[in-house]
C-alpha positions as a Markdown table, in Angstrom:
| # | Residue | x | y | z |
|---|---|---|---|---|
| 1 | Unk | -7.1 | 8.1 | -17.2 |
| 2 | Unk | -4.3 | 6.0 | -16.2 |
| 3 | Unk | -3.4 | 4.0 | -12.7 |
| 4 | Unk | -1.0 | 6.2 | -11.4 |
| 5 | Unk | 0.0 | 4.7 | -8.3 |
| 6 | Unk | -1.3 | 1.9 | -5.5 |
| 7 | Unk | -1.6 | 2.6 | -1.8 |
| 8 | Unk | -0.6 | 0.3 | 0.4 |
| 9 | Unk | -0.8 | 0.6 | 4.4 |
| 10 | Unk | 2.0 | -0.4 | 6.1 |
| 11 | Unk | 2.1 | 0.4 | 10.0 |
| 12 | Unk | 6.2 | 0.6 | 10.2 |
| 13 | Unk | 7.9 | 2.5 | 7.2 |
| 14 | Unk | 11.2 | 1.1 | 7.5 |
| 15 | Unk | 10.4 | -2.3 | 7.6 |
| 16 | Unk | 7.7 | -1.8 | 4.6 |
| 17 | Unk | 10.2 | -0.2 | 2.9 |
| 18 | Unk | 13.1 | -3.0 | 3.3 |
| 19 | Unk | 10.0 | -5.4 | 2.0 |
| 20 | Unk | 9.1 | -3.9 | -0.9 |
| 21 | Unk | 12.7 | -3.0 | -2.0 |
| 22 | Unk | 13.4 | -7.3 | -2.1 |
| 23 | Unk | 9.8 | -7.6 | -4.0 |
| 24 | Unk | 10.5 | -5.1 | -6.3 |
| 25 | Unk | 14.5 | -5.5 | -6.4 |
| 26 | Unk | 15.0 | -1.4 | -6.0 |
| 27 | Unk | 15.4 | 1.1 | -3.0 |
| 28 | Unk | 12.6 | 3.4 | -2.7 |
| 29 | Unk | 13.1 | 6.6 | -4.9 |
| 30 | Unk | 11.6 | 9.4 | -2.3 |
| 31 | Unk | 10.2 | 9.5 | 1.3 |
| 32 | Unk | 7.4 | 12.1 | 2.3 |
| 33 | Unk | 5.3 | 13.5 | 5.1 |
| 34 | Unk | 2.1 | 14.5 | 4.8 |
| 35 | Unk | 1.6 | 16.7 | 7.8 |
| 36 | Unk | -2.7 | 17.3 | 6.9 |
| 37 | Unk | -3.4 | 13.9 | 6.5 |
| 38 | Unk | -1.0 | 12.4 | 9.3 |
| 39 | Unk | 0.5 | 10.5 | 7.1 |
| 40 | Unk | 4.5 | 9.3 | 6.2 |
| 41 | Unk | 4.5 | 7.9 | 2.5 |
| 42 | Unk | 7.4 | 6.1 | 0.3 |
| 43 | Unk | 7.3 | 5.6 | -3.3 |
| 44 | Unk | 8.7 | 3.2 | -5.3 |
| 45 | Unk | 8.5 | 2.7 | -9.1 |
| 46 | Unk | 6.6 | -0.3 | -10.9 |
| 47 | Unk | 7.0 | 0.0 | -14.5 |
| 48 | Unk | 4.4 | 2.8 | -15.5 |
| 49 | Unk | 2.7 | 2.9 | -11.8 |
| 50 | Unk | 3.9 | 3.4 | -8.7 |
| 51 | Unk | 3.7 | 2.1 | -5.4 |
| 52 | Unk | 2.9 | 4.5 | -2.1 |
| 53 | Unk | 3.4 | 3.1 | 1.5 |
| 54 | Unk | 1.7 | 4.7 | 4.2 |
| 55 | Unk | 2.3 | 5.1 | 7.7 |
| 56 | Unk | 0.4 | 6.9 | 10.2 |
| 57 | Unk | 2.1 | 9.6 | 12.5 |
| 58 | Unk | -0.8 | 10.0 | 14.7 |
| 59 | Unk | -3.8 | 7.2 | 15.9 |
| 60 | Unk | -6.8 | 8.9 | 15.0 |
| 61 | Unk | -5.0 | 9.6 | 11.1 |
| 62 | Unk | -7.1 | 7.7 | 8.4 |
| 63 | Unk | -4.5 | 4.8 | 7.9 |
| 64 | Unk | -4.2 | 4.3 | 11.4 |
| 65 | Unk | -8.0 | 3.9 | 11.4 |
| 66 | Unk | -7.8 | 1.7 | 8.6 |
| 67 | Unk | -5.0 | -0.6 | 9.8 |
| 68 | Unk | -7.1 | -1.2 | 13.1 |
| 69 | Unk | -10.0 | -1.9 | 11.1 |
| 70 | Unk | -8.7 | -4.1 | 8.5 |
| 71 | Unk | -5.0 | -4.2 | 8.5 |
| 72 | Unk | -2.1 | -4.0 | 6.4 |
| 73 | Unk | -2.7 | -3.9 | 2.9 |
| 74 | Unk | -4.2 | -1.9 | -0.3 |
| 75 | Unk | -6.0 | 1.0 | 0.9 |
| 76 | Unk | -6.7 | 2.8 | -2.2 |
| 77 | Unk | -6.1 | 2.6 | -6.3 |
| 78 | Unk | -5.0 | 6.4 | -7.5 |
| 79 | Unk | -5.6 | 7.3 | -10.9 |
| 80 | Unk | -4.1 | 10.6 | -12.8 |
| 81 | Unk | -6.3 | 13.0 | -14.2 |
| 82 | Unk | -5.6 | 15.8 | -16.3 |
| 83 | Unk | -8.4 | 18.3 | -15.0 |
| 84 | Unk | -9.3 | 17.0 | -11.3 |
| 85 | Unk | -11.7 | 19.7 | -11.0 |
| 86 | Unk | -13.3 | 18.5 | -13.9 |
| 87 | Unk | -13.1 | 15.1 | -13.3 |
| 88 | Unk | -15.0 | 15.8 | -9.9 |
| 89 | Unk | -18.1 | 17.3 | -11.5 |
| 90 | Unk | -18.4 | 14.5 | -14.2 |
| 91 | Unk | -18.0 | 11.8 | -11.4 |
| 92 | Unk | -20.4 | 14.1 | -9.3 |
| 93 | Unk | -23.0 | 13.9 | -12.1 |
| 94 | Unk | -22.4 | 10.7 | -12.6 |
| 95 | Unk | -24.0 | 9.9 | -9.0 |
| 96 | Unk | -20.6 | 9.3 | -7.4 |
| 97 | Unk | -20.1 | 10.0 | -3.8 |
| 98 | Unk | -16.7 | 12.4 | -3.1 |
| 99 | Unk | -15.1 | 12.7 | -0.1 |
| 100 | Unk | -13.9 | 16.1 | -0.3 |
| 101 | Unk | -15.6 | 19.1 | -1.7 |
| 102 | Unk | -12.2 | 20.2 | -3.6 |
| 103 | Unk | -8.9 | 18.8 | -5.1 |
| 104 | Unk | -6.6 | 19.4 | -1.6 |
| 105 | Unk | -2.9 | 19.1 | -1.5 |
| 106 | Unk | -1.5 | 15.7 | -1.4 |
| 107 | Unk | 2.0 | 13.7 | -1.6 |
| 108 | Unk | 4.1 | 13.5 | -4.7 |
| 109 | Unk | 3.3 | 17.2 | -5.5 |
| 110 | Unk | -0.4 | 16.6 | -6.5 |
| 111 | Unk | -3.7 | 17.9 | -6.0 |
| 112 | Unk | -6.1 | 14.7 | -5.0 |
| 113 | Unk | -9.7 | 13.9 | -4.1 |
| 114 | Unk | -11.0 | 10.5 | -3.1 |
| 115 | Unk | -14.4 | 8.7 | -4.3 |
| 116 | Unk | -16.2 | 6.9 | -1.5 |
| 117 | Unk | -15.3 | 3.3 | -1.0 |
| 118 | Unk | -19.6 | 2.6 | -1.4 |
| 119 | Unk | -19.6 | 4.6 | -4.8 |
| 120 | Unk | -17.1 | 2.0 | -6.1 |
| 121 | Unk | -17.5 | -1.4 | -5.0 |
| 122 | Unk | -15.6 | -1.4 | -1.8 |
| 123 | Unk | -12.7 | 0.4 | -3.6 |
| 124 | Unk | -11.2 | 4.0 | -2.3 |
| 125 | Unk | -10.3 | 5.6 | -5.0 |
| 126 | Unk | -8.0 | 8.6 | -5.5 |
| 127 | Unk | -8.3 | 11.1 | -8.1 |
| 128 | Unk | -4.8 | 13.2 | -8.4 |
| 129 | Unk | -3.4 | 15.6 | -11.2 |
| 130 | Unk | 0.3 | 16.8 | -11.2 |
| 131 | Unk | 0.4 | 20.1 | -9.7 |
| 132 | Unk | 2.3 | 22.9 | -12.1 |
């Protein structure tokens, strides 16, 4: 298991995106909407990880939630799996609490779950594996 990228919540795109390209001295590589989860996303490349900005499209989306709650800033750690399915029962019987029941669609062309911020010390944590 490898970090595969960090989300960051940004609550304007553009102007997370003109940010990040001066921190990490590059453009952004691909922009995305995520129509389920009412969610924009950009990626940008960090070495081996990458880094996914989020904006919400609607105010009762997760990340609009979030930013009202807590603000801008890391809202989850992703982490690639090669079997998500499997990865969900072992964390399952390992007495971790999953946020959905199966892998879903997500940005980037992968399937994802999420752990429960409580299972993991205050940490949301996505699961994803490249879809084929």
């Amino acid at each position: 298991m490898q970090v595969e990228h960090i989300g960051i919540a940004v609550k304007d795109l553009e102007a997370g995106n003109a940010l990040y390209a001066r921190l990490l001295g590059q453009p952004h590589y691909k922009i995305e909407t995520v129509d389920s989860e009412y969610v924009n996303t950009s990626f940008f490349r960090a070495g081996a990880t990458k880094i996914e900005l989020l904006e919400a499209t609607h105010p009762d989306s997760t990340i609009a939630r979030f930013i009202e709650k807590r603000g801008e800033g890391i809202h989850h750690i992703a982490f690639e799996v090669e079997d998500i399915e499997a990865e969900m029962e072992r964390l399952r019987e390992q007495g971790f609490r999953l946020l959905n029941e199966a892998p879903k669609k997500g940005a980037d062309n992968k399937l994802v779950c999420f752990v429960h911020p409580k299972s993991a010390n205050g940490v949301l944590i996505e699961l994803c594996q490249s879809m084929k």
